[in-house]
Structures are given as structure tokens and as C-alpha cells.
N, C-alpha and C positions, 0 to 999 in steps of 0.2 A: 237309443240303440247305437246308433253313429258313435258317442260319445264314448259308450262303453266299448265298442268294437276299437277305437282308436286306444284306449285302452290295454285291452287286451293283447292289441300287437307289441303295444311295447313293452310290456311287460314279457313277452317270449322272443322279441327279434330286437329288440331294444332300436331304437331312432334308425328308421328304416332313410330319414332324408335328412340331412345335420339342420339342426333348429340354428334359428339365427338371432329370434326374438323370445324370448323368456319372464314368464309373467311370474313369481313368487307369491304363493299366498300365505307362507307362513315365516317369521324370522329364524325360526330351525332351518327351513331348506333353502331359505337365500342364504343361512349361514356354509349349511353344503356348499353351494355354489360357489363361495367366495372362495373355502378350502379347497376346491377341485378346480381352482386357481381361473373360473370361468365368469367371472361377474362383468365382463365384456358382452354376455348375451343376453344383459339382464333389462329388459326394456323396463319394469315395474315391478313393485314391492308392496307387500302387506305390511303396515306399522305396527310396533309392539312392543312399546321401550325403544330404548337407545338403540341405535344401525352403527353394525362396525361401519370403521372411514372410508374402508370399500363400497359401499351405498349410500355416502353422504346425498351425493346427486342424481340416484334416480329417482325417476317420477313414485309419488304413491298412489296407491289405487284403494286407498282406502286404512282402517283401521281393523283389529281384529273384531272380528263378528259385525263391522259395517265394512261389506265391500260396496266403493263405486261401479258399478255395474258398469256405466257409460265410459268410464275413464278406461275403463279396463278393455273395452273393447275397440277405444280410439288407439288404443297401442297396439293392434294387431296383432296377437300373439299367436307364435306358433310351437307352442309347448306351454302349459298349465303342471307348476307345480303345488300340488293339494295337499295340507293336514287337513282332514276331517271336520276337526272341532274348530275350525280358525274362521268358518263360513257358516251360516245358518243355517237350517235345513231347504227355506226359499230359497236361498240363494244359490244354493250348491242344486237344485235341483232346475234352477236356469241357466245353470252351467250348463246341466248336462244335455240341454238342448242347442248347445253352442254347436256341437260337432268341434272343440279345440282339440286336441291331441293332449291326455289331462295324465299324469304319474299323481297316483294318487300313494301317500307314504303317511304311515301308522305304525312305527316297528313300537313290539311289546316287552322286546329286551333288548339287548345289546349286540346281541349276534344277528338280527333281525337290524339292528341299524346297521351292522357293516357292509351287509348286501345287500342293503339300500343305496346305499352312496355308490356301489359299486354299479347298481344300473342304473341312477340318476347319471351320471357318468358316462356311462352310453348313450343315452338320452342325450346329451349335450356335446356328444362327438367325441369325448376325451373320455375314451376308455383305459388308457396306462393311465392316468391320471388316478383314477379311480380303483385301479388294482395296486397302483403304490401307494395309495393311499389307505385301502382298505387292510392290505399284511401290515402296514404298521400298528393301524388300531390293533389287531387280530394280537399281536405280539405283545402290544402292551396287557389287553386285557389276561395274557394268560401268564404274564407274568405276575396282576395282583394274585388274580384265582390261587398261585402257586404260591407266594406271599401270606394271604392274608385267611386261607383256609383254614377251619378247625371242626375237630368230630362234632362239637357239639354246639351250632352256631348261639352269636349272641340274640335273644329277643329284641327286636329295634320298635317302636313304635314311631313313624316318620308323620310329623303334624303337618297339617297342607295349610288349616286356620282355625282358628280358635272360638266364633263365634258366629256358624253353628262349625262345632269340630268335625273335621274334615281330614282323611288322611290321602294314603293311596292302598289300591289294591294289589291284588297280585298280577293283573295282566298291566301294571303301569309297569314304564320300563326303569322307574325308577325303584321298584322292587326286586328287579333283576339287579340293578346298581349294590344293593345292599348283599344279594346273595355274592356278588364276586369279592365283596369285601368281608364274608364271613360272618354275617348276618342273614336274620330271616325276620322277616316281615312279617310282627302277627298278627296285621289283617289280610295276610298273604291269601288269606281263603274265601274274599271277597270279590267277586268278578266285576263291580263300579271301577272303572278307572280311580275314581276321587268318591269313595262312600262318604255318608254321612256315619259319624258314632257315636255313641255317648264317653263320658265319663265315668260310666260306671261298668262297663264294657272293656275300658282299656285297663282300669282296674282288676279287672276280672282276670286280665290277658299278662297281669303284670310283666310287664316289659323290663329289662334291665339297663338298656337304654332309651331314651328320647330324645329325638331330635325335631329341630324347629326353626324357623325365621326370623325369631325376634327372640332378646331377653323376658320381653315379658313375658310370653306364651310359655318362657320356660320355669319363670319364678313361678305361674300360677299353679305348677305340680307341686310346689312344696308345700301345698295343702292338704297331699295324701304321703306323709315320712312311710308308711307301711309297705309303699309301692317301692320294689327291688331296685329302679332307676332312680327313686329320690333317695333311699338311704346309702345307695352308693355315690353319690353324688354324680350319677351320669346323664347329666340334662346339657345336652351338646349342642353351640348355636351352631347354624349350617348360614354361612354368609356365602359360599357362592352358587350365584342362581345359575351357572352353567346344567344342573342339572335336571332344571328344568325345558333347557331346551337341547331335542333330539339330534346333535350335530356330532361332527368327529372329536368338536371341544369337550363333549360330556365324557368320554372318559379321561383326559386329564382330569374332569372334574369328582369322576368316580375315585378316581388316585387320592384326592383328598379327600372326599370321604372317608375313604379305607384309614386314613392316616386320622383323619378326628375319631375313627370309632376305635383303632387301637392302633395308638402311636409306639405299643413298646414294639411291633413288629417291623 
């Protein structure tokens, strides 16, 4: 209850006392932090791949889905920044008996990330920080929108992994990534974040694009030529994983998206 009530304040009065020590538990929002030019209050960090050079040296507090419990609270932290999925259910559920002061962040699109950053931002005392940083995102996305819009979007099918196939749904925010570039996601109608589907399903869905992680995942479409995306020849590698993570970098990263799925715009 504590936990949630700390919570809730901040989320309506945002950091009612400036934090001084800052725990991250996900590489998306220490990546905020870095951009909101605050990684000076960062006592600890969740691992998960490679840390920009601004977190070379703080402490970790574990790995994704193994938090140190102990390490994390020999750092005293007073502000917990949460993704959902980055902590276990145990774990997240001994959080909430910490009483820490926890921002808890899950945006499902993009407009949803920028006023996240914007009270993560308050949160950490640098609120201008956080509003110039938030109209810029705001500007850039609407100038894809304006860009890269058309009456009748492309079918995208977006591959997450290949074996068992795995895409996204329509509440990832990477389905919103696809709508500002003039696509639609068709398993847009799935509420998994990350559904499980068949092959015979995306077949069904035919898609005119596919996109993927790897060449190989993309050669193994060319096993259905019938499918609209293989005889047009639009089997698209996605080499940067900016979009996988929730920060102010992912819509540069949507920028190129927009530009692999139609570069004549």
C-alpha cells in the first residue's frame, strides 16, 4: 500500500522532494535518464546488453529478470525507476513492500513515451529538461505522420523470432512505430504484447511487407513465393534495435524504419 501510494503521488505531483539517488531497472529508462541529461543521480542499473559510456561505471544491480535484491538496497535508493517485464513477478512484488518511491513506465505507443519522459523528468528535479525534450520528440514524430501517411496503409508483419514465431501486438509500442510510418500491423488485433503465431496465420494475413532481425528469418519466407511480401520482394532486415528499447532514441529509430519501409518518400 505504502509503495503504491508513493506511487500515485508521483505520478499527480510528480517528486514532491528532488531524488538524489536513482535506481534503474530497465536499459530504456536509464537510457531516459542519460537523455534528460541526469545520469549524475544514477546510483544503479539494470543490465541488458551494452550501457551507453554514460553508465560505464555504475554499479549493477543485477540482470534483466535476475534483480540483486541486496545490492539494490545497499544503494539506498530514493526513486525506483520500473519496466514491468524487466523484474519478475517475485520480485516486483518485494519491491512493493520496500515503501521506495517506484515510477513505474510501460507506454503502448509513442505519445505515451513522450509524456513519460516528461514526468520521469519531474521525477528527477529537471523538469525544462524534460519539456524540451519532450516538443522535440512531439515534432519530429509529426513530421513522419505527415511524411510517410497514406489512404491505404502497408500490411507489415513485424517478426520478433522464428522458432516458435513470435511477432508483436497492437498494444506494443512498436505497432504504433509502424502506424506513424504508414503501416498497420496485421496482428494489430492481438492484445499479447509479443503473441505466439503460426505460419499459416501470417499466410492467411498476407502481408506485403516483412520485417525481421536476421537474413535468415527473412530467406525462410521464400518458401511461400504466393505471399504478397515475397513476390514483391519486400522481406526488410531491421538492423537497428533502437526499437526495441522505449527511449527518446526510438523515434530516430522509427525515422528509419519509415525510410526501410518506403524510401521513395
Amino acid at each position: 500500500m505504502r509503495r503504491w501510494l508513493a506511487v500515485l503521488l508521483l505520478a499527480i505531483n510528480g517528486s514532491a522532494v528532488a531524488v538524489e539517488r536513482v535506481v534503474s531497472l530497465a536499459p530504456s529508462l536509464s537510457e531516459i535518464v542519460v537523455e534528460l541529461g541526469s545520469a549524475d543521480l544514477l546510483v544503479g542499473v539494470l543490465d541488458a546488453g551494452e550501457r551507453p559510456a554514460e553508465l560505464k561505471s555504475i554499479p549493477s544491480v543485477g540482470r534483466y529478470g535476475q534483480l540483486d535484491m541486496e545490492r539494490l538496497l545497499s544503494l539506498k535508493p530514493d526513486l525506483l525507476l520500473l519496466w514491468p517485464g524487466s523484474v519478475g513477478p517475485a520480485q516486483r512484488e518485494q519491491l512493493s513492500r520496500l515503501g521506495i518511491p517506484t515510477f513505474i513506465a510501460e507506454p503502448h505507443n509513442l505519445k505515451q513515451l513522450t509524456r513519460q519522459i516528461e514526468t520521469i523528468a519531474r521525477q528527477l528535479g529537471r523538469p525544462e529538461r524534460g519539456r524540451t525534450l519532450a516538443v522535440d520528440l512531439r515534432r519530429q514524430l509529426d513530421d513522419l505522420r505527415q511524411r510517410y501517411q497514406r489512404k491505404d496503409p502497408l500490411r507489415v508483419f513485424y517478426q520478433v523470432w522464428d522458432q516458435p514465431l513470435y511477432t508483436v501486438g497492437g498494444g506494443q509500442i512498436i505497432s504504433d512505430a509502424l502506424e506513424v510510418c504508414g503501416a498497420h500491423n496485421v496482428f494489430a488485433d492481438m492484445t499479447l504484447p509479443a503473441p505466439q503465431v503460426s505460419v499459416e496465420s501470417v499466410l492467411s494475413r498476407n502481408p506485403q511487407v516483412i520485417l525481421a532481425g536476421s537474413q535468415a528469418q527473412l530467406d525462410a519466407w521464400k518458401a511461400w513465393p504466393q505471399m504478397t511480401a515475397v513476390a514483391q520482394k519486400q522481406l526488410l532486415l531491421v538492423t537497428d534495435k533502437g526499437l526495441e528499447r522505449p527511449s527518446g532514441q526510438m523515434i530516430a529509430a522509427t525515422a528509419k524504419l519509415c525510410q526501410l519501409i518506403a524510401p521513395q518518400r
